[in-house]
N, C-alpha and C positions, 0 to 999 in steps of 0.2 A: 504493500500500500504506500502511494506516494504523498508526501505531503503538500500543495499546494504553498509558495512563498507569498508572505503579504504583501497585497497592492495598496498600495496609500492615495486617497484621494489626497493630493498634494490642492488641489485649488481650493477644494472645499475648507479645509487646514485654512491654511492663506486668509483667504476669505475672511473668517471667521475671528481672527486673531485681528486683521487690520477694521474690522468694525469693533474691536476694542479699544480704536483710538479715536477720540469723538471729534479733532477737527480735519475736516476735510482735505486742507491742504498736507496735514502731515503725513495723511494717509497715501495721498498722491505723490507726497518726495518718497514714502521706502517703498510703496510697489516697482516704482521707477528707476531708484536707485539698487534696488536687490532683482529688478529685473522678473518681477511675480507674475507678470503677464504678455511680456514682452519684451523686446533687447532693455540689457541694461542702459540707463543712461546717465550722462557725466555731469558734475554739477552744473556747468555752463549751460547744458540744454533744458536740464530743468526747471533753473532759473529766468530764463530766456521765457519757458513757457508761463511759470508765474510773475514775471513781473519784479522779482527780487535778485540779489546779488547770489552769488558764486557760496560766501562764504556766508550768509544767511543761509543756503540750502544746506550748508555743513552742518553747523551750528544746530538748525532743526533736526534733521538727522541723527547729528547724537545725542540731541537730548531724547526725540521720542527711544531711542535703541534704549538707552540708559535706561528709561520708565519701564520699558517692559522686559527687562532683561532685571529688573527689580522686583517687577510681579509675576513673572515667569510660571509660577506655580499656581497664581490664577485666570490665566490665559486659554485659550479652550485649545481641546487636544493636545496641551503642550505633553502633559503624561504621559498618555499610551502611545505618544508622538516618540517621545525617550525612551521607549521601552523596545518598541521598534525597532528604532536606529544604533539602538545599544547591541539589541541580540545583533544584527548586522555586520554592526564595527567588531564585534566580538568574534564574529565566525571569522573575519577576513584576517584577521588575525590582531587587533585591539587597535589597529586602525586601517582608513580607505579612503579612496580616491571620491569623493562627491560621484564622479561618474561611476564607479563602481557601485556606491550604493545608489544609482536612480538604477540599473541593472536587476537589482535584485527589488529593489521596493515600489518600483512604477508601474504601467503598462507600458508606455512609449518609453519613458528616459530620454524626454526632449530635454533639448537646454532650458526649456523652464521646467522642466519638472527639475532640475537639479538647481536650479537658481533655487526655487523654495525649500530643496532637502539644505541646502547650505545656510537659508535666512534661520531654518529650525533649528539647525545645530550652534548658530549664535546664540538662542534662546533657549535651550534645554541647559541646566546647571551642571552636568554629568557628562557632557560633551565637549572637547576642545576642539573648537573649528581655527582653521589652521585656511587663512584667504589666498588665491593665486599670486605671486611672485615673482620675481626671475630665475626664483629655485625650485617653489613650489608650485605643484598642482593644486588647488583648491580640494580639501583632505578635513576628517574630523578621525577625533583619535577620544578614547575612553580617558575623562579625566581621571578615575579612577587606579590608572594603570600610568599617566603622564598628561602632563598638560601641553600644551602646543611649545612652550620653549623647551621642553625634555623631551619632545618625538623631536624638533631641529634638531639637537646635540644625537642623539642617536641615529639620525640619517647623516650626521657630519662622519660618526663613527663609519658606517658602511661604505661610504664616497671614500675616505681615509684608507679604510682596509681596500679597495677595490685599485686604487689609486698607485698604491705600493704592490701591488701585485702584479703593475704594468698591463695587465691580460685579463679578459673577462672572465669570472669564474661562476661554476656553479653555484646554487644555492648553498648549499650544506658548506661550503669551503668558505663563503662570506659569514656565515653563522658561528664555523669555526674563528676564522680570522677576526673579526669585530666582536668577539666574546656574548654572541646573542645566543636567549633561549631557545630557539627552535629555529626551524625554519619557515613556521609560517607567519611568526612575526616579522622575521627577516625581509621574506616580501610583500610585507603589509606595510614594513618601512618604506624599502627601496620604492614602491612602487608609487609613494605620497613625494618623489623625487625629480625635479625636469633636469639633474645632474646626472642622474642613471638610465640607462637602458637594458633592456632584456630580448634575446633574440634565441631561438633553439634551447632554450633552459638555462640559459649562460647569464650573467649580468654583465656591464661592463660601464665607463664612460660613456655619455652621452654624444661625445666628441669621436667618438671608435667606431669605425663603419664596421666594424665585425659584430658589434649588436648594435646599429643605426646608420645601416646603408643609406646612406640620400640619392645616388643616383644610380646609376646601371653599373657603369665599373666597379662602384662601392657592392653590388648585388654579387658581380662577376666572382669579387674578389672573396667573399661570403661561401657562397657555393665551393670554388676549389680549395677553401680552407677546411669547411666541413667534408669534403671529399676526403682530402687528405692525400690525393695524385690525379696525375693529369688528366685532363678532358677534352674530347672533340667538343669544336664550340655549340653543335648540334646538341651534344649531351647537355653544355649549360644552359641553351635555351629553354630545353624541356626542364631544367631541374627548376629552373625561375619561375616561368611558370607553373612550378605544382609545389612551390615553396608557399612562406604564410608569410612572405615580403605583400605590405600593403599594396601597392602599384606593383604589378609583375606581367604586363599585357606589353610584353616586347617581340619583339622580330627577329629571325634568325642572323639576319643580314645587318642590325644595329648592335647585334652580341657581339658580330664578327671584326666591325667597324671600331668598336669598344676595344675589343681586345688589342687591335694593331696598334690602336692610339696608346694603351698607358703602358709604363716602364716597368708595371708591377707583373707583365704578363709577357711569357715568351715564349714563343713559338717552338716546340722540338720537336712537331712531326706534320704528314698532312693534316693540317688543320686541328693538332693536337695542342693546348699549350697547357705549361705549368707555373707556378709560382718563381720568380725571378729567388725570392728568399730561401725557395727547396735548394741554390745552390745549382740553378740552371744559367747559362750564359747567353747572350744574345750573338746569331751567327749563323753562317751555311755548317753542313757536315766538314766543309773541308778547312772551314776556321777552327773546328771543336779540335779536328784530328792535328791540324800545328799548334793550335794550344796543348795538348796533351804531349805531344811531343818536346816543345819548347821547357814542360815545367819537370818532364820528366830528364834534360839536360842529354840523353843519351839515347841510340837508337832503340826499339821494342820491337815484339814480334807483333808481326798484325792481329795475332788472335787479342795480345792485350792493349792494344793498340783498339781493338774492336770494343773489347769487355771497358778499356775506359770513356771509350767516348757514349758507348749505351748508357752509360750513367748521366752525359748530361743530354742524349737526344735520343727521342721513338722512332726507329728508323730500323731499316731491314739490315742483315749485316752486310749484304752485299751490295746495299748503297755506298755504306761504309769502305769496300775492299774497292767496289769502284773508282772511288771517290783518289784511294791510296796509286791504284796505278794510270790513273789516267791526269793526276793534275801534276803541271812541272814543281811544286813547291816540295813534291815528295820525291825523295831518290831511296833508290832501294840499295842496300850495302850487304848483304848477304841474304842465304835463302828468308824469304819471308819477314824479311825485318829492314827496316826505314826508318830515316831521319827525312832534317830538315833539309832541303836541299842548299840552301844560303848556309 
């Protein structure tokens, strides 16, 4: 038997709390300013619409918030309002992204329905609403457990730990590393963070295209890292598209285009490439095979002459033995073995 999650009439809510405030105008700065029925809007416009200054719309605003974040407990629905959003923030692990919980407590989780799940968590006393930032995503966390400046310090921890590790990591390894209880508070931090990102189970920098690819090379370079070896670029189109990259509706022939243009990708077979970083070099077979020669200072027999250059190209080996007798750079000095010709 399943249990059905609560839907919240979020307007009816709304509604009901701002006919708790009896003058008209105040009611029309916080619908507008918290956005209850329609885009938010900035002081300047609601001013503009009443007839008062900038810093009169302030001013109103935080006196009515003041008042009712004073009577809070006799405000309608604020209760079972908090009862709600608590088992919620609780499951997610003692905190959540606002859009996380219109997800579980809306029907739609439009952006107004999350503008009023964010006005309610200003007003429930058990709640720390935590407002959008240039770090933060708009988040409420159990004051019980932290308040909004002790969920920052513990998402400083995670970005810290993640940071020093140079490299995205799993969950369980940030939980270990940042000394957190579990891990699904772990991602109930990270995830209240526009410093972090999470891609394939991993976390990492927000700045990291290996978990926050922005564009197609950034996708490219995603795909043959979770490969972990080479691929026809045919393979990475197909992995792109059946990846869980937001935008993934690309073309074989802009994969392809992608890949010649950046430095991070190199060519070592038909239409094979690998990561530049595996320790691959950019070249014909017949540049691999004088570099392999050159660093080896002394002639080789072609079989390891063959065996080194397969390490840095996908190539047949008789392209390779080709490659050996027919270009002048290569002279042969005994059965089966060649140097440099220079």
């Amino acid at each position: 038997m399943t249990t059905e999650k609560p839907v919240m009439n979020t307007e009816a809510i709304v509604q009901d709390i701002l006919a708790s405030i009896e003058r008209e105008r105040e009611r029309e700065i916080i619908a507008r300013r918290y956005g209850l029925f329609d885009r938010k809007e900035t002081l300047e416009q609601i001013g503009e619409l009443l007839g008062i200054t900038r810093e009169r719309v302030r001013q109103l605003e935080k006196s009515v918030m003041t008042r009712l974040r004073a009577t809070s407990r006799e405000l309608p629905h604020i209760t079972e309002s908090e009862v709600t959003l608590l088992a919620a923030i609780e499951a997610a692990g003692q905190a959540a992204r606002i859009s996380t919980l219109g997800a579980e407590l809306t029907a739609e989780n439009t952006r107004t329905d999350q503008s009023r799940l964010a006005f309610l968590t200003e007003l429930t006393p058990n709640i720390s609403a935590i407002p959008e930032d240039d770090n933060f995503y708009q988040s409420a966390g159990n004051t019980k457990v932290h308040d909004a400046a002790a969920i920052k310090t513990e998402v400083a921890k995670l970005v810290d730990a993640i940071g020093k590790a140079g490299k995205p990591l799993e969950t369980r390894e940030i939980t270990k590393a940042a000394g957190m209880p579990n891990d699904t508070y772990t991602m109930a931090l990270a995830s209240t963070s526009k410093q972090l990102a999470t891609l394939n189970g991993r976390w990492g920098l927000v700045k990291w295209p290996t978990v926050n690819p922005k564009n197609i090379r950034d996708k490219i370079y995603v795909i043959l890292a979770e490969n972990g070896k080479h691929m026809h670029f045919n393979e990475i189109a197909e992995a792109i598209k059946s990846s869980d990259f937001k935008r993934k509706d690309v073309t074989t022939q802009a994969i392809h285009n992608e890949l010649i243009k950046d430095k991070r990708f190199v060519l070592i077979g038909r239409g094979i490439y690998a990561l530049r970083e595996w320790g691959y070099k950019k070249g014909t077979v017949a540049d691999i095979i004088s570099e392999v020669l050159r660093e080896a200072g002394e002639p080789l027999h072609r079989d390891e002459i063959v065996k080194r250059v397969l390490k840095s190209r996908f190539v047949k080996e008789t392209t390779i033995l080709l490659n050996l007798q027919s270009k002048s750079q290569f002279k042969r000095v005994a059965k089966a073995t060649y140097e440099l010709a220079e």
